[in-house]
TIPA-907809 format. One record per atom (N, C-alpha, C): residue number from 1; residue in one letter; atom name; x, y, z. Coordinates in Angstrom, 1 decimal. Atoms other than C-alpha are relative to their C-alpha. Layout:
# residues N
+-----+------+------+--------+--------+--------+
! pos ! code ! site !     px !     py !     pz !
+-----+------+------+--------+--------+--------+
! NUM !    A !   CA !      X !      Y !      Z !
...
+-----+------+------+--------+--------+--------+
***
This chain:
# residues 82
+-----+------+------+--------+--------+--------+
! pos ! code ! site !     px !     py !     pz !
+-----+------+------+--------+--------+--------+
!   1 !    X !    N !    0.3 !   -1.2 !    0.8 !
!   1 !    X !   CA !    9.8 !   16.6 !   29.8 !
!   1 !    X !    C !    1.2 !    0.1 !   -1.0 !
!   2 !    X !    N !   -0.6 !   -0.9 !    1.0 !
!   2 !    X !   CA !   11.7 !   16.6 !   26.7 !
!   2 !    X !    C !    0.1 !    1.0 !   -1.0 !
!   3 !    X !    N !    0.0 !   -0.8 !    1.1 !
!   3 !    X !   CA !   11.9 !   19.5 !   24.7 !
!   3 !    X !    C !    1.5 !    0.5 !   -0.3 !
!   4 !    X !    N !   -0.7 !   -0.7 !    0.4 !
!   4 !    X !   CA !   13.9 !   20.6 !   22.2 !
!   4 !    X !    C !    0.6 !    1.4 !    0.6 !
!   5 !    X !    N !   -0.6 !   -1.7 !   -0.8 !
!   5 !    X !   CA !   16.4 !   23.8 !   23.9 !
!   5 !    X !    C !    0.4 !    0.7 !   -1.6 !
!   6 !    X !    N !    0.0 !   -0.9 !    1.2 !
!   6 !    X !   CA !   16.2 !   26.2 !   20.4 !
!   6 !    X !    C !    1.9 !    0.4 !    0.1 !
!   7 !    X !    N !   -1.3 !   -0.7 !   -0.4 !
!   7 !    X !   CA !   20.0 !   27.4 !   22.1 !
!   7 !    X !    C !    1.1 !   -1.8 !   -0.2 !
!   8 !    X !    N !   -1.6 !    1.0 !   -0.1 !
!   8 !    X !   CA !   21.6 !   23.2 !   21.6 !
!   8 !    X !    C !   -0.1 !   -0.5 !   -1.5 !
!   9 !    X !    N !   -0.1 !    0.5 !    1.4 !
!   9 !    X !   CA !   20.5 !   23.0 !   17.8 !
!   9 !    X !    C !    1.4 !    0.6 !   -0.2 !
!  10 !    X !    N !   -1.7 !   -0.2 !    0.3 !
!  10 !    X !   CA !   23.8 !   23.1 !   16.1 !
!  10 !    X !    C !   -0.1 !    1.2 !   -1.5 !
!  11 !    X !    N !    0.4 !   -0.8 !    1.2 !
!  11 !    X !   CA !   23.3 !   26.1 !   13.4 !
!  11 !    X !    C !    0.8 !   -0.4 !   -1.0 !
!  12 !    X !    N !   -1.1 !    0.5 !    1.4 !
!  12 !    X !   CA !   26.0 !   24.3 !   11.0 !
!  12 !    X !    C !   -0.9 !   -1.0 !   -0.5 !
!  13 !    X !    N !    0.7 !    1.4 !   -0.1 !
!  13 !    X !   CA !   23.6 !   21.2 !   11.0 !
!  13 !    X !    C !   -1.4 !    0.6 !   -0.9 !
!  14 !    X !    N !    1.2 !   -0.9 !    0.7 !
!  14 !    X !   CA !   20.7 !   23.7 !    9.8 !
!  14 !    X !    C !    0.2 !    0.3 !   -1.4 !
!  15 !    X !    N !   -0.6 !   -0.8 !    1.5 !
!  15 !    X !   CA !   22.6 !   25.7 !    7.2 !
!  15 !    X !    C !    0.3 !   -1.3 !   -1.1 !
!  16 !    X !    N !   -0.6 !    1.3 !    1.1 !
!  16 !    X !   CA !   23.7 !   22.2 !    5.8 !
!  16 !    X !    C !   -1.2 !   -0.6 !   -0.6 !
!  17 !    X !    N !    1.7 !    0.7 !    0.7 !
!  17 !    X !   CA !   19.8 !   20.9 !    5.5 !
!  17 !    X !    C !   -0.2 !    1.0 !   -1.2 !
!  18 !    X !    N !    0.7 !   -0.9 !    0.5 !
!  18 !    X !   CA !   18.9 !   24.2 !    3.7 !
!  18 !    X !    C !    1.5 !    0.1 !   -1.4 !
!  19 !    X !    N !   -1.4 !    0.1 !    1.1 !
!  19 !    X !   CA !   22.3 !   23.7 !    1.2 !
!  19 !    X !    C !   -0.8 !   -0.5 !   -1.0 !
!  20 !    X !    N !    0.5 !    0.7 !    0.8 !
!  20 !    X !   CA !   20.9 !   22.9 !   -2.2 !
!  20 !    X !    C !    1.2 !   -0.6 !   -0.5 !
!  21 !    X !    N !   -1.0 !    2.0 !    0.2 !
!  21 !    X !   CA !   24.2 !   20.4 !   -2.7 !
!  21 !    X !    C !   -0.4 !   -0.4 !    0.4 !
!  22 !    X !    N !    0.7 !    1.6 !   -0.7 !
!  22 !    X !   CA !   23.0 !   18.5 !    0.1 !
!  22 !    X !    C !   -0.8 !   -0.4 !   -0.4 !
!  23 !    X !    N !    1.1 !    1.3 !    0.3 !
!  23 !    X !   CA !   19.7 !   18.0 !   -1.4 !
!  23 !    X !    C !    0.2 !   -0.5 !   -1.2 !
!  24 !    X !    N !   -0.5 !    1.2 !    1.1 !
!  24 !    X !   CA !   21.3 !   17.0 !   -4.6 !
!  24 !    X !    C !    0.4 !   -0.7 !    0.2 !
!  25 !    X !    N !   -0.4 !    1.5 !   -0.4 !
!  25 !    X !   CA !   23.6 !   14.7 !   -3.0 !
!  25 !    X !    C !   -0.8 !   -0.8 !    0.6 !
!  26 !    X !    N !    0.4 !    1.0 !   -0.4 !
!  26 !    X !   CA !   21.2 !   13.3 !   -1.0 !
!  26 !    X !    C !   -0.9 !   -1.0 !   -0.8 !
!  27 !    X !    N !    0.3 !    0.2 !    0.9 !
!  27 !    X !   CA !   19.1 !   12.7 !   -3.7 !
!  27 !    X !    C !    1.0 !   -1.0 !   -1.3 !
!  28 !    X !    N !   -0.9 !    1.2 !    0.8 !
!  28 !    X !   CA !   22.1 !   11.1 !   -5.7 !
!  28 !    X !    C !    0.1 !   -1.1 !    0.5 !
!  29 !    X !    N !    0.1 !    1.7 !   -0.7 !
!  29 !    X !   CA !   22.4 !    8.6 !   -2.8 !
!  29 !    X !    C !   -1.4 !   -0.4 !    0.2 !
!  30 !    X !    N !    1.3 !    1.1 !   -0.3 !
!  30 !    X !   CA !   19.1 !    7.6 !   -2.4 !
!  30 !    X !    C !   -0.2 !   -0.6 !   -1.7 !
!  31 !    X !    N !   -0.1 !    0.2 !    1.6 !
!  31 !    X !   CA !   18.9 !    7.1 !   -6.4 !
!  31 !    X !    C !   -0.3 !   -1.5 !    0.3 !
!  32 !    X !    N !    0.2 !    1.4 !    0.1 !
!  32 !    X !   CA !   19.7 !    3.3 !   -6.3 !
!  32 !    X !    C !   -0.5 !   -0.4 !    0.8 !
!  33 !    X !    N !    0.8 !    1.1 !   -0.9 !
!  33 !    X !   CA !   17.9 !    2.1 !   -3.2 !
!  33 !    X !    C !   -1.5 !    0.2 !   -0.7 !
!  34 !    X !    N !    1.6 !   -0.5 !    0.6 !
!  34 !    X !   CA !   14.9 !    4.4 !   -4.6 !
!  34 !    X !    C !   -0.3 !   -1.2 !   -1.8 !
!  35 !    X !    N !    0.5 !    0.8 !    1.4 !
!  35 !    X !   CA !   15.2 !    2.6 !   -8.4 !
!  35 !    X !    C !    0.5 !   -1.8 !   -0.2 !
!  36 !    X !    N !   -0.4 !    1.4 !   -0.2 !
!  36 !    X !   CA !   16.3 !   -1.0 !   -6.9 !
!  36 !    X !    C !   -1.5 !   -0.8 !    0.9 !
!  37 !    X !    N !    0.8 !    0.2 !   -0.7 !
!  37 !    X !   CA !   13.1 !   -0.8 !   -4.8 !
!  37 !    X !    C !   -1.3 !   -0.2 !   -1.4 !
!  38 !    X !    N !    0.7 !    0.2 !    1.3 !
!  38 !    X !   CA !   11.2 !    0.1 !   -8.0 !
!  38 !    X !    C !   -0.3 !   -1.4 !   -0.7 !
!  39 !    X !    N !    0.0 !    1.4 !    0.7 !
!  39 !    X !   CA !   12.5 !   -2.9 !  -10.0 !
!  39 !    X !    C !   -0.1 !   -0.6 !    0.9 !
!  40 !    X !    N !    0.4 !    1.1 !   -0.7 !
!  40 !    X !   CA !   12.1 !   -5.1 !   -7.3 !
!  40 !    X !    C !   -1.7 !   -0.1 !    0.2 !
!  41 !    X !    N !    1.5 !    0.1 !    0.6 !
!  41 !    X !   CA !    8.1 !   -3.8 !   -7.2 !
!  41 !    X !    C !   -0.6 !   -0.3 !   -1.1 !
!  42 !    X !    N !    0.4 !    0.1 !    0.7 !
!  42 !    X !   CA !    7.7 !   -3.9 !  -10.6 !
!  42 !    X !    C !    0.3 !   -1.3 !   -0.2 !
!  43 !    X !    N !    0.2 !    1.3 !    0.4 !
!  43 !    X !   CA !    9.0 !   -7.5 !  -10.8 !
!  43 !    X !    C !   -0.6 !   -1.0 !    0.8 !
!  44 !    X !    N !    1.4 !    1.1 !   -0.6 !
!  44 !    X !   CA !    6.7 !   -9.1 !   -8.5 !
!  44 !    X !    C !   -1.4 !    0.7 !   -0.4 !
!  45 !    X !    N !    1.4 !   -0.1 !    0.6 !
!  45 !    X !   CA !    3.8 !   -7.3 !   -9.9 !
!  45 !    X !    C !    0.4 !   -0.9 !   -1.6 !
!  46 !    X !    N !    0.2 !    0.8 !    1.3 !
!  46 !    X !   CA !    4.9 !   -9.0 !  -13.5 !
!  46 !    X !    C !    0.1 !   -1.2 !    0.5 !
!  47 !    X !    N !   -0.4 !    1.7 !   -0.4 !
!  47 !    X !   CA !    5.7 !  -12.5 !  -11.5 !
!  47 !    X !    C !   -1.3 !    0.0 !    0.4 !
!  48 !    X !    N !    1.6 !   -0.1 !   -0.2 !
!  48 !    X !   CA !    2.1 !  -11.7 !  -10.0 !
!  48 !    X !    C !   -1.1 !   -0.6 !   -1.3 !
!  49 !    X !    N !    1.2 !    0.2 !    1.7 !
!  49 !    X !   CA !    0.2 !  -11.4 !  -14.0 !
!  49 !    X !    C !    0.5 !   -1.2 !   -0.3 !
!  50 !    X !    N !   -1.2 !    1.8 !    0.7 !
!  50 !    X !   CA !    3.1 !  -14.4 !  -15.0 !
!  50 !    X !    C !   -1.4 !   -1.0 !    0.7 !
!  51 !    X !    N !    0.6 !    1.6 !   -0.7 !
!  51 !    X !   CA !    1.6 !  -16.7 !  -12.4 !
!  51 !    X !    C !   -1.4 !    0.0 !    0.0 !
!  52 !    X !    N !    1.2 !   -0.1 !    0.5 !
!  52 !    X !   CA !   -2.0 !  -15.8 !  -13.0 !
!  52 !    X !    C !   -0.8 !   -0.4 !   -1.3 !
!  53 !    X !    N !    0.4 !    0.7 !    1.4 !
!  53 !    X !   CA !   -2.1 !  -16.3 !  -16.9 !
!  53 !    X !    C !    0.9 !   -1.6 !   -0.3 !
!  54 !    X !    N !   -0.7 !    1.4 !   -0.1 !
!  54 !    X !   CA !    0.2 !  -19.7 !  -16.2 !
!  54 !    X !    C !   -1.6 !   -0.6 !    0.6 !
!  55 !    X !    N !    1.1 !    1.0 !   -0.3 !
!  55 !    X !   CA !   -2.7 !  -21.1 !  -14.3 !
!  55 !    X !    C !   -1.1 !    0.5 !   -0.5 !
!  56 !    X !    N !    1.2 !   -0.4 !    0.9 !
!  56 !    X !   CA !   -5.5 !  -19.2 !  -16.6 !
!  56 !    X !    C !    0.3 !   -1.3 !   -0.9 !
!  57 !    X !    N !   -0.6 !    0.6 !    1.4 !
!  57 !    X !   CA !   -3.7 !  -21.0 !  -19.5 !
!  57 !    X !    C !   -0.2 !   -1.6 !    0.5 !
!  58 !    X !    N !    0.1 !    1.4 !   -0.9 !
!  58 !    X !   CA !   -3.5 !  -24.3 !  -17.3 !
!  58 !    X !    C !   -1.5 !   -0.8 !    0.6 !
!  59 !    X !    N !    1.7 !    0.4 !   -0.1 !
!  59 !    X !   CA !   -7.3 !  -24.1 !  -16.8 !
!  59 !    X !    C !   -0.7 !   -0.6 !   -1.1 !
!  60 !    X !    N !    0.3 !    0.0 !    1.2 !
!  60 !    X !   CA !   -7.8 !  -24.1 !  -20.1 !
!  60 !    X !    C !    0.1 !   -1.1 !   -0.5 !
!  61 !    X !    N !   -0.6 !    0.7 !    0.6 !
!  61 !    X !   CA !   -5.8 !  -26.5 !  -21.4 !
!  61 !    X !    C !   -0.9 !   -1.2 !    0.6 !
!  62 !    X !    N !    0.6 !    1.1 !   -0.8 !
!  62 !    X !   CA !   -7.6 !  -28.6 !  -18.7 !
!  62 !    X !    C !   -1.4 !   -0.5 !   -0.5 !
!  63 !    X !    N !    1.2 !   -0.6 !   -0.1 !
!  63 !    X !   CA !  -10.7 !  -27.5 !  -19.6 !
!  63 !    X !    C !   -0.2 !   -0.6 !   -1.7 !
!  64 !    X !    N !    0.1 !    0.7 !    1.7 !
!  64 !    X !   CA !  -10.0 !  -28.8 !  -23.8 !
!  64 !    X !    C !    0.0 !   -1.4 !    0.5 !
!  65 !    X !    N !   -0.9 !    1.5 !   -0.7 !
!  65 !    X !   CA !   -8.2 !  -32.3 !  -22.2 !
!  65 !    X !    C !   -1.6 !   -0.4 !    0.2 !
!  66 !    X !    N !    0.7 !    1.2 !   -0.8 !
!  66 !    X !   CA !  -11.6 !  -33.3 !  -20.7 !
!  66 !    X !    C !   -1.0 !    0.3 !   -1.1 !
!  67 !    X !    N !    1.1 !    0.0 !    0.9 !
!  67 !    X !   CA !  -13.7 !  -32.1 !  -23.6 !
!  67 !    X !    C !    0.2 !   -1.0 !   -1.2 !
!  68 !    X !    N !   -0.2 !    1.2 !    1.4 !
!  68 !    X !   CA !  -12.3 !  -34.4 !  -26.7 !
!  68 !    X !    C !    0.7 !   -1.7 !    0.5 !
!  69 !    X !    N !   -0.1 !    1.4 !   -0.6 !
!  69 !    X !   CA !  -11.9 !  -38.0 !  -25.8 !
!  69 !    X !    C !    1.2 !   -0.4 !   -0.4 !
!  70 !    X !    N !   -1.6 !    0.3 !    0.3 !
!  70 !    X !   CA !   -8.3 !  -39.6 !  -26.1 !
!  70 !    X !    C !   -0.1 !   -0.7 !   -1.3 !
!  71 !    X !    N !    0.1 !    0.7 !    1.1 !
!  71 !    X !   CA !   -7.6 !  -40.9 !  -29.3 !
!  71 !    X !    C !    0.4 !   -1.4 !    0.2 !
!  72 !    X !    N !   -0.1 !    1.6 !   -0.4 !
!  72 !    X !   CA !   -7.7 !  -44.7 !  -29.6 !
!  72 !    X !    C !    1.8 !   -0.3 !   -0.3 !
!  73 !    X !    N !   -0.9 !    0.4 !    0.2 !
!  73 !    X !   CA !   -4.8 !  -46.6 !  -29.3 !
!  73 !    X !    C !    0.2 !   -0.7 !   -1.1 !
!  74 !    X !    N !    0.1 !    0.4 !    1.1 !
!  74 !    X !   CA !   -3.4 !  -47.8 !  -32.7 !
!  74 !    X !    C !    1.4 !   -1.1 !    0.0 !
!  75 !    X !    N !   -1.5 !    0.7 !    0.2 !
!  75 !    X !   CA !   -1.0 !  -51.2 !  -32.9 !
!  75 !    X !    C !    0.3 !    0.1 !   -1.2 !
!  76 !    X !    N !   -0.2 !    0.0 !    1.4 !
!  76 !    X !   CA !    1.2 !  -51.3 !  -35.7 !
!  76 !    X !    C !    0.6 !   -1.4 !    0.1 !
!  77 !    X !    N !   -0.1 !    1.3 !   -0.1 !
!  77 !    X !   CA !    1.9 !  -54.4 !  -37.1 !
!  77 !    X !    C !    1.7 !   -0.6 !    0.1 !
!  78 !    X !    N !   -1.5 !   -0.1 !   -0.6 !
!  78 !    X !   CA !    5.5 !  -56.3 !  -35.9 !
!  78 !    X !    C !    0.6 !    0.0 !   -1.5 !
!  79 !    X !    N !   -0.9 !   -0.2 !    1.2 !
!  79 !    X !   CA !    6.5 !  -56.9 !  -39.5 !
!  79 !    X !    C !   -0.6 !    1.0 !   -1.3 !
!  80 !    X !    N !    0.8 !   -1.0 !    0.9 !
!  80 !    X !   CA !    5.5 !  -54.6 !  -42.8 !
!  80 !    X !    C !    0.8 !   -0.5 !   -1.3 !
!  81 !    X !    N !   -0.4 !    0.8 !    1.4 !
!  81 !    X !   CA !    5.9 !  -56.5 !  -46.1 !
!  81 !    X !    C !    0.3 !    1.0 !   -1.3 !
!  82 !    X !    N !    0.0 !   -0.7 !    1.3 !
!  82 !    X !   CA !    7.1 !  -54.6 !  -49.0 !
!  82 !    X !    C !    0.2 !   -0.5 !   -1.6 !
+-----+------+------+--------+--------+--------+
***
């Protein structure tokens, strides 16, 4: 049976939650994990679209390659008379 005893909260511990510095500061420290977390989401959603229109583009390209036939091979001659 654990319950909370209302008589071993620590009323400094309270007053401190309810402090509008503390939720500023805490707010200041969370700041960079909060907008490091961000950029780290936003750059695997663009490495996501990146590697999607890489192999869109790659289909394609594949996709011309097998439609026009290679051009012939052309020798040139060893000497050229002028």
């Amino acid at each position: 049976m654990n319950q909370l005893n209302p008589l071993s909260i620590n009323p400094l511990s309270i007053n401190r939650s309810i402090n509008p510095l503390s939720l500023v500061v805490h707010h200041v420290r969370a700041w960079p994990v909060q907008s490091q977390q961000g950029a780290r989401r936003n750059a695997m959603i663009a490495a996501t679209a990146l590697a999607a229109r890489r192999a869109e583009r790659q289909d394609v390209e594949d996709f011309f390659a097998a439609l026009k036939p290679a051009p012939p091979h052309r020798q040139l001659p060893l000497a050229v008379h002028r």
